[in-house]
N, C-alpha and C positions, 0 to 999 in steps of 0.2 A: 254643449254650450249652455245649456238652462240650468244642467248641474253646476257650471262652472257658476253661472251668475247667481244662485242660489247660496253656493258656498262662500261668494263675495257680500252677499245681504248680511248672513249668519256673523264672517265676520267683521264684517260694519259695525253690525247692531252691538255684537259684545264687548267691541272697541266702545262704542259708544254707552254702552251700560258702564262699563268699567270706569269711565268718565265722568259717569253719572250718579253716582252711589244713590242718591235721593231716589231716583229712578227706576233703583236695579229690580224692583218687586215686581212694578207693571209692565216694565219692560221685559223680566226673564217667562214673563206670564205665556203673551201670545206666542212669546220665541220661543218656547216649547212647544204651543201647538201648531206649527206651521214652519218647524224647522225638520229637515230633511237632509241625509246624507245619500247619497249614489253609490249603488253597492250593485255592480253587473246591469246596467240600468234597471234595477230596483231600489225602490223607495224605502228604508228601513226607520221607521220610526221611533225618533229618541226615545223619544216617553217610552216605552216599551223596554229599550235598551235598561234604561233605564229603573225601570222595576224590576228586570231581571236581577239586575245588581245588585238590588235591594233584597232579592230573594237569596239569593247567593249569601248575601253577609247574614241575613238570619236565619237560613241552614249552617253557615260556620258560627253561631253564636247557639245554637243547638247544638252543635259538635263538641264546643269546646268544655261543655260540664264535663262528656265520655273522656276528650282527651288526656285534660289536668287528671281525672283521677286515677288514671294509667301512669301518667308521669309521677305523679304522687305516689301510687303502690307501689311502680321501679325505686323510686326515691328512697322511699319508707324503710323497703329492704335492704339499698345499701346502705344508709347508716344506720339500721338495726346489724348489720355485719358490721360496720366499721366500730361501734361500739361495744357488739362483741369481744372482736379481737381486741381493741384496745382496753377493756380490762380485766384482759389476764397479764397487763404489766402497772407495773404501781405509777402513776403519774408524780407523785412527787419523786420519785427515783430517778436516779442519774442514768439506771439503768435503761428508760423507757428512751432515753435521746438517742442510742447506740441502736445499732441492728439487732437485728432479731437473733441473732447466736451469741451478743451481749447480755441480754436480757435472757434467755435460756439460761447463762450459764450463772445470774445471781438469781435468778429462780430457784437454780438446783443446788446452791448453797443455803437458800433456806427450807429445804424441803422438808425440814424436823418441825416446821412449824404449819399450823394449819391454814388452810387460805380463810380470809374473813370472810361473812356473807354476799360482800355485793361482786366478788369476782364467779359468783354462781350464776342460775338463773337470771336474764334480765326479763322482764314485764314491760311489754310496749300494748299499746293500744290499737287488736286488730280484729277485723271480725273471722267470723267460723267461713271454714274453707266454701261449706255446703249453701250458706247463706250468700254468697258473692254467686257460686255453681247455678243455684235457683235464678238467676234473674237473668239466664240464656234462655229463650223458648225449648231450645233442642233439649237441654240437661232438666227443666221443670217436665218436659213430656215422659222423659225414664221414669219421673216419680209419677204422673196418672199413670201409665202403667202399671206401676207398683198397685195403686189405688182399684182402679180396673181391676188388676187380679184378686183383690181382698172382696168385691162384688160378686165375682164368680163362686168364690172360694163360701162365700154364705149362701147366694143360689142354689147352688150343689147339697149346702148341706140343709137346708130348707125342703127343696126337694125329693131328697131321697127318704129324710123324715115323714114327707107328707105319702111317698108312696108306699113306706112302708108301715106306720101306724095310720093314715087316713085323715091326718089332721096338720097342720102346720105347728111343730115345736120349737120353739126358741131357746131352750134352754142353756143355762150354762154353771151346769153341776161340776165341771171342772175347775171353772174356775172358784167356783164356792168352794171346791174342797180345798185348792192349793194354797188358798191366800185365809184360811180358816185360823182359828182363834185369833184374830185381832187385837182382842185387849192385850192378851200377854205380848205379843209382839209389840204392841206401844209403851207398856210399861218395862220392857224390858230397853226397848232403845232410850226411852224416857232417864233410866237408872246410867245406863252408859254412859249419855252426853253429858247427863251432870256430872257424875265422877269424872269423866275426861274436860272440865271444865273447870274443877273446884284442884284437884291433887295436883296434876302436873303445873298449875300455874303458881298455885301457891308454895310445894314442892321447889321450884325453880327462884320465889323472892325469898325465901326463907337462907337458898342455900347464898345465893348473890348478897343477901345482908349481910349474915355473916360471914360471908369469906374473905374478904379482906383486910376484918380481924382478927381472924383467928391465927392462933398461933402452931398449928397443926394443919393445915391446909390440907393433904393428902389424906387423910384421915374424914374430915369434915367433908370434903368433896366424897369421899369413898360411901360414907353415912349415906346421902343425899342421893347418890346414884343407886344403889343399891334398894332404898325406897321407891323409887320411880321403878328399876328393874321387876320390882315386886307388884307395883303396881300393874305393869301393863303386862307380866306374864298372868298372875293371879285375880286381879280386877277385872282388866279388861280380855284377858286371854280366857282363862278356865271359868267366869262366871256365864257367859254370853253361850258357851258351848255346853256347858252343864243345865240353860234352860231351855235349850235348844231340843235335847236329846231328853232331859229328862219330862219335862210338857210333851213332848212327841207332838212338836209344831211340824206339819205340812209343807210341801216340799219350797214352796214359794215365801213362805213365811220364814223358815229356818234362810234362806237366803236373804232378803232384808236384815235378819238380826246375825249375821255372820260376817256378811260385805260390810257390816254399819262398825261392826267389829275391828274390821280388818283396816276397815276406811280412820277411825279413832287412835287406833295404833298407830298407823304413819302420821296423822296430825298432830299426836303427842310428839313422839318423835323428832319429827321436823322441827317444832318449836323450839325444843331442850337446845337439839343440835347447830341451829342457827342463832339462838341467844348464849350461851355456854361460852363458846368461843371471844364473843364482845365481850365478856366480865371478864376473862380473861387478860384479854388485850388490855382492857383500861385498868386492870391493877395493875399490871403489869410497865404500864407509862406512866402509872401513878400520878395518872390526870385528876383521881379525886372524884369522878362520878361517875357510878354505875348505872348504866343502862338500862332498865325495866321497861315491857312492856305494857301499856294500860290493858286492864281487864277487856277493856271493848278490839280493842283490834285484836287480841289474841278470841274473842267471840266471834268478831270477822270473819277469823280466818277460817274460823272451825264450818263457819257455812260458806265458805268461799270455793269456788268449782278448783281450786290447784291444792298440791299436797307441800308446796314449799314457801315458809312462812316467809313473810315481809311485813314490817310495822306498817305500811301505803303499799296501795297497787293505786295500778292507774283505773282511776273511774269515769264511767260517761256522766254529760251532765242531766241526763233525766231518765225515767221508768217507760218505758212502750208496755205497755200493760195489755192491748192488743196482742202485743209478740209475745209476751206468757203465757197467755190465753191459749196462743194457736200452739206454740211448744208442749204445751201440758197437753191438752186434746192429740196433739199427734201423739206424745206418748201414750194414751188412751187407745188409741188407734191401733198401735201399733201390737199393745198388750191380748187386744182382741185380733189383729191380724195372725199372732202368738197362737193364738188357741182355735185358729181352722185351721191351721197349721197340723198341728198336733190331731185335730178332730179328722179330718180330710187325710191326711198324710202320716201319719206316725200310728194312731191309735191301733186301726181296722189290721196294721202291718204287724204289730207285735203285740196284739192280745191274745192271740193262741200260739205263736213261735214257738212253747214249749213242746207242742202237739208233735214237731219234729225232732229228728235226732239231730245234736249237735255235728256239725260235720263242714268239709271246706264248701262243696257246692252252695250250702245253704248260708254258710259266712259271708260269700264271695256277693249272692246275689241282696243277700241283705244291707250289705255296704254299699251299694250301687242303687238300693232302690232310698235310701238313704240320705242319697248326697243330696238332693233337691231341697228337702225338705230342712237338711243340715245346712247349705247355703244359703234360705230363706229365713232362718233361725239366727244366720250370723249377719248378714246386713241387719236385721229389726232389733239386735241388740247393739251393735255401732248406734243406727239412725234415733233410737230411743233413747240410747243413755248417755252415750258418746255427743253427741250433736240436740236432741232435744231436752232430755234432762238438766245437762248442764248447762247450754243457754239459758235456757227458764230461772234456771236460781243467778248465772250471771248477770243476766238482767234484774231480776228483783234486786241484786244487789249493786248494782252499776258496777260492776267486777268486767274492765275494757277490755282485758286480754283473752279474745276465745279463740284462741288456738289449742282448741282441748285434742285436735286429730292433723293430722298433714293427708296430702293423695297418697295413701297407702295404696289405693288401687292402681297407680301406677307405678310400683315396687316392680324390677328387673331383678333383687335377690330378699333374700330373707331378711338380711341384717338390715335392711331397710326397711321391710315389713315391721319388722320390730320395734324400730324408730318411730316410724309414723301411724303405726293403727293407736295406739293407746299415748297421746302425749303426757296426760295426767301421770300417771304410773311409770313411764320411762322416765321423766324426769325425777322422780324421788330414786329409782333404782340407781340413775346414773349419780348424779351428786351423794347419795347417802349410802349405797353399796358398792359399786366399783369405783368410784373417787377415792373414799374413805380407805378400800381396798387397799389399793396403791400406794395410798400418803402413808400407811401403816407399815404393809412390806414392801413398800417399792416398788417403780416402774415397769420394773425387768419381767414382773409375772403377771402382766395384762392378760396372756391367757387363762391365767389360774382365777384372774379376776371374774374374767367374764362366764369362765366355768362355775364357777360360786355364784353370779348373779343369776344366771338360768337354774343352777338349781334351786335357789332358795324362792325363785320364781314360781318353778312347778312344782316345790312341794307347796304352798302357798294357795295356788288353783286348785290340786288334789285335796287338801285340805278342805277347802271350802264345798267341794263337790261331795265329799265324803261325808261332811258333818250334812249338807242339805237330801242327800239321798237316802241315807242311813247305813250306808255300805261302803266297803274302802275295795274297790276295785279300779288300780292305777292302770288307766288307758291313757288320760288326760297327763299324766307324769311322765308317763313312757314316750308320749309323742313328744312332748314339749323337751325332757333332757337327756333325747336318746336322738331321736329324726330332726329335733329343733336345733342341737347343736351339731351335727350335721351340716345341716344344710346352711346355717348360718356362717358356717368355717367355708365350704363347696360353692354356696349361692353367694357370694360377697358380693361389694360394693364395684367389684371390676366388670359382673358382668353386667353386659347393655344390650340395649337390642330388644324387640319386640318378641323375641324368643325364648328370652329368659325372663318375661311377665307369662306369658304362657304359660312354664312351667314352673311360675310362682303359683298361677291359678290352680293347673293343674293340682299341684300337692297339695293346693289348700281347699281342695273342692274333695279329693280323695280322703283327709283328714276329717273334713266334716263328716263328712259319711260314717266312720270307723267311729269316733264319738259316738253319734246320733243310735247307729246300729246295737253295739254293745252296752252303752249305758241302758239303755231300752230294753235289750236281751235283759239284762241283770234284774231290772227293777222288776220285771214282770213273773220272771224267773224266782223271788224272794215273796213275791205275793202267790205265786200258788204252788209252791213245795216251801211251805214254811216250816223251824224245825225247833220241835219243844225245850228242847236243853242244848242250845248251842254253843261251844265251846270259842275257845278266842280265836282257833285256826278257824271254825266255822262259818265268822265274821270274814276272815281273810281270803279264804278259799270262794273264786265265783260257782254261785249257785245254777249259774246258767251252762255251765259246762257237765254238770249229771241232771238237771231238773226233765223229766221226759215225761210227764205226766197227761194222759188223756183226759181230756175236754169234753 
């Protein structure tokens, strides 16, 4: 009954507030302190109620940043798919209204002609996989691990220093040796970027001015391409390799100035190949203006973290200069987590290996003690240059699209592995080697395509190993287009399952190994049976298979 009368007060009073608008201030005052509901005869106090609610909407008003940006990332990606897929069909076409077997089939009516650039790559603004990954506690604690181990990893080698000269040594004559002569190595990249900066762009308005006058066209195009071909076989191809070998730069060194090589090549490239096509087209409609790009966005491009040009990418609107900061430093980190690596793990393994005879016991247990050190070698070159390197310049450059890598770690086959470790460099092979492929011979040999792109792949790696070690011993070529296309034919996109990442890791942890071991074998092998007059089989034949020399 006192509840009941309580509850007849309460609504008295609010009938009478409500009545009262003048009033509703003083009167909602004490009626909060002194109003009461029955709840099992207990007294449950509004005001109380009442700030719960209030907590409640400011925990959902904290929720709701996490949410939208969920709904936003879902978002983002389907219509970065939905514009995908819609242009690979020409929107002003009749063709794009019809179904998709409509559209197929006046696609493949025009397939003597080349697609123009923007049915290629598209450019959205997202960030790097690893940087969204960091900002889970659980996934930031994999990396103090990583951290952790790089602490040990200098403890150990502190200590064994101090027990066995009596002093604390710091040194790091390895790395002074590998990254040794410096100048020549900057004036050499110094020479590169300008010629990859002054020939191909000016090569390319020279030939665009006059082609639309000329009265021999095939001819005057053939001039122009054949300069550029000369260019980047002989400029940028045999001078970078002829200072490389001929300076006898260090093994760290000849790799900046070979990758710097390699990396100027496809950006030539890429430019010719996506501006060409547009001079083309617009003589060809005889719209009357040719398309050039300014000196500055073609500069852009050239420091830009992608190998496939665009006049615009999409840019953020400002510099985090702290995020540079810390991207550079990790790769700093990472260059010295490199080298306890090597000091702790590789060195002590294969400074005397020639002391034994070549033979499978000692193959077998060498690729196995191997792999560790071959696995920690392969993240800190992803995390370094894949993920820090190239954030670092994408940000100095407001460059929005760092999708430089996808979860390759969660690949169930090869041909995905493929896809996703290396985006940079997938996407120039797929658009500019197996595309171009195809548009050339035809659909029907997508095998023969893919066969051509893993070769010219591995010889490409081999290459570049060859020119930084000083020896041509294909380990690195034989895995890549002997086991790589293999397993990328066997490990396909069908299979699923936690089973078959297993035995993605599996082969990719046994592959490290088999690198790490033999390249190691060789190098060491060449430093102490070295041989006064060696001939060109000399070079070709491994030294590490007769080298048996005591120590």
């Amino acid at each position: 009954m006192a509840g009941d009368d309580c509850v007849r007060k309460r609504q008295s009073g609010s009938t009478a507030t409500s009545k009262s608008p003048e009033n509703e201030e003083t009167t909602r005052r004490p009626e909060s302190q002194r109003s009461f509901q029955n709840s099992s005869n207990g007294w449950v106090d509004v005001d109380h109620v009442i700030t719960r609610k209030m907590q409640l909407i400011a925990e959902a008003e904290q929720l709701k940043p996490a949410f939208m940006k969920e709904v936003d990332s879902h978002f983002t990606e389907f219509v970065n798919s939905l514009v995908a897929k819609s242009a690979l069909l020409d929107s002003s076409s009749p063709a794009s209204l019809f179904p998709a077997s409509c559209a197929e089939k006046e696609l493949h009516k025009a397939k003597n002609s080349r697609a123009p650039p923007e049915h290629g790559k598209i450019f959205t603004a997202r960030r790097s996989l690893l940087d969204e990954l960091f900002e889970v506690s659980h996934i930031r604690t994999i990396y103090h691990m990583f951290i952790a181990l790089l602490i040990v990893f200098i403890l150990s080698t502190l200590l064994v220093d101090f027990i066995d000269e009596g002093r604390l040594v710091l040194g790091f004559d390895l790395l002074v040796f590998v990254f040794g002569k410096f100048p020549v190595v900057f004036c050499t990249w110094l020479c590169m970027f300008s010629a990859t900066v002054i020939v191909p762009y000016n090569l390319f308005v020279w030939w665009a001015q006059g082609y639309s006058s000329s009265s021999h066209r095939a001819i005057h195009s053939f001039f122009y391409g054949m300069l550029f071909t000369l260019f980047q076989i002989a400029g940028l191809g045999f001078g970078p390799t002829y200072v490389a070998v001929a300076y006898a730069l260090p093994p760290a060194s000849r790799f900046i100035v070979i990758l710097e090589q390699v990396r100027l090549v496809m950006k030539a490239h890429s430019f010719i190949r996506e501006n060409v096509p547009r001079v083309l087209s617009s003589v060809k409609d005889k719209s009357g203006t040719v398309h050039i790009p300014r000196i500055s966005q073609y500069l852009y491009f050239l420091f830009a973290p992608t190998l496939i040009y665009r006049d615009n990418y999409p840019r953020n609107p400002t510099i985090r200069w702290g995020y540079v900061a810390t991207k550079f430093a990790q790769v700093l980190g990472s260059l010295f987590y490199a080298y306890y690596i090597f000091v702790r793990l590789c060195i002590p393994q294969f400074r005397n290996s020639s002391q034994e005879t070549f033979n499978l016991r000692g193959l077998v247990l060498c690729i196995f003690n191997s792999i560790l050190p071959g696995v920690l070698i392969l993240f800190l070159v992803f995390f370094a240059f894949l993920h820090c390197w190239l954030n670092a310049f994408a940000e100095m450059l407001r460059f929005a699209d760092r999708m430089f890598y996808k979860d390759w770690w969660n690949s169930t086959s090869y041909a995905n592995y493929y896809r996703t470790w290396n985006v940079v460099v997938h996407d120039w092979l797929y658009y500019y080697a197996y595309r171009d492929f195809l548009w050339f011979f035809g659909k029907k040999f997508r095998a023969a395509a893919m066969l051509s792109v893993f070769t010219v792949s591995a010889a490409v790696h081999e290459y570049v190993l060859s020119i930084c070690f000083g020896f041509f011993y294909p380990v690195l070529f034989c895995l890549f287009s002997c086991f790589g296309v293999v397993f990328n034919f066997t490990l396909n996109d069908r299979r699923k399952g936690p089973f078959w990442n297993v035995i993605m890791w599996t082969s990719l942890f046994l592959g490290q190994g088999v690198i790490i071991c033999l390249y190691s074998q060789e190098w060491y092998a060449r430093q102490y049976c070295p041989m006064e007059n060696p001939t060109f089989l000399d070079y070709l034949k491994p030294r590490s298979w007769s080298c048996h020399v005591k120590m």
